[in-house]
N, C-alpha and C positions, 0 to 999 in steps of 0.2 A: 468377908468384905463384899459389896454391892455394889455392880457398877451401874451405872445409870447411862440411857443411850441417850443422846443430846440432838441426835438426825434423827429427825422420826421420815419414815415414811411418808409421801408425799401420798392424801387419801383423796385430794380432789385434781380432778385434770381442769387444767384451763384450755378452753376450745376455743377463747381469744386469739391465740397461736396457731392454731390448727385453721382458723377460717383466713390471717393471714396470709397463708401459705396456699390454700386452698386457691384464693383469689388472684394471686399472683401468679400459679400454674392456669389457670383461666386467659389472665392476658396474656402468657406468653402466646397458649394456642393459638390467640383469636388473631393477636399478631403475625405471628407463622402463615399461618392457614391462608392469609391474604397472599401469600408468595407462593401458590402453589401452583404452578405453568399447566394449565390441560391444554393436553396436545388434541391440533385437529387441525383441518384444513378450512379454511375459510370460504364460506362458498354463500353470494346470496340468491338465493333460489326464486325463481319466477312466481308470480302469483297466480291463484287459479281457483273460482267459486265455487269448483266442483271436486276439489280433489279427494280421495277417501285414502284413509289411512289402513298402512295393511301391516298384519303380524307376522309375516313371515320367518322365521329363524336364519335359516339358511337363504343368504343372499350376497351376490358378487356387487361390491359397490363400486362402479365404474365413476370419476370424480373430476370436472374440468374447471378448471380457477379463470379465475376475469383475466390472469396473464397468460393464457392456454398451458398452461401446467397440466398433465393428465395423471391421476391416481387409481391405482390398481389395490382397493383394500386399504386406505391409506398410504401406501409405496409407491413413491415416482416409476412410472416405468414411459417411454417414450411408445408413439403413437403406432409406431414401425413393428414391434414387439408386444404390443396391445394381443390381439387375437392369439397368439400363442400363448400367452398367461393364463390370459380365459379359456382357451381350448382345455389347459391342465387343469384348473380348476374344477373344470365341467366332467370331465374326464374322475377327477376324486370324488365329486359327490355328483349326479346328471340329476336333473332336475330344477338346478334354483334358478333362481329371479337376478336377473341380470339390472341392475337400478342408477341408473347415471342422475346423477348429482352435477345441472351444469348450472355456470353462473347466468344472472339472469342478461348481463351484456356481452356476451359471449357472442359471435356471429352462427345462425343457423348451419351454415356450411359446415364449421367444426365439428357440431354436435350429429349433423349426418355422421360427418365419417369418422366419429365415433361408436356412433351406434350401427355402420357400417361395420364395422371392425370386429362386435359384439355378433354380430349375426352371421359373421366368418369363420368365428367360431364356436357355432350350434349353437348358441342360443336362441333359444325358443318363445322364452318369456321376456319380454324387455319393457322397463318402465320408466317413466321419466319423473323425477321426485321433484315435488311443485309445493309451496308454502299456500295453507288456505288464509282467504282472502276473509274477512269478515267486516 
């Protein structure tokens, strides 16, 4: 007796399904991806027709916001406290570039005794990071 198989084998793929899917896992990304928070501090930076842009690696990002917020690396640390962060910092790696990031309505005075506070402790190099004007 002979039996006969009645399910054969499925010998062609449909990629009708597979491009479905495909495009579907597409929009979800593209939707997602809009909800994705980058952290940073918001700073708008002065203009200046001469500024030049530098590579440095190693650098202490000293950061003052249009509310006088001060950031040490990104991290709140209060004004008081400033020079002793930086000191240890300085102290793990000697040599960097100390670079204040301050807003462009910020009051002059502030940003002295900030960069007062940087030069308290040893630093050497200090830079004021300025957006070019074009």
């Amino acid at each position: 007796m002979k039996f006969e198989m009645k399910h054969r084998p499925l010998s062609v793929f449909n990629f009708i399904s597979l491009a479905d899917i495909v495009l579907l896992l597409l929009i979800y990304f593209l939707l997602t991806s809009t909800y994705v928070v980058q952290k940073g501090i918001r700073v708008r930076l002065p203009k200046s027709t001469t500024s030049e842009k530098t590579t440095v690696s190693k650098q202490i990002i000293v950061t003052v916001t249009r509310t006088g917020g001060i950031f040490l690396n990104g991290k709140p640390v209060p004004l008081s406290a400033l020079s002793a962060k930086i000191k240890q910092l300085l102290e793990q790696n000697p040599g960097q570039i100390i670079v204040l990031r301050a807003d462009a309505t910020i009051p002059l005075e502030q940003a002295v005794k900030v960069l007062d506070e940087a030069k308290k402790a040893g630093g050497a190099k200090l830079l004021i990071a300025t957006f070019k004007e074009e």
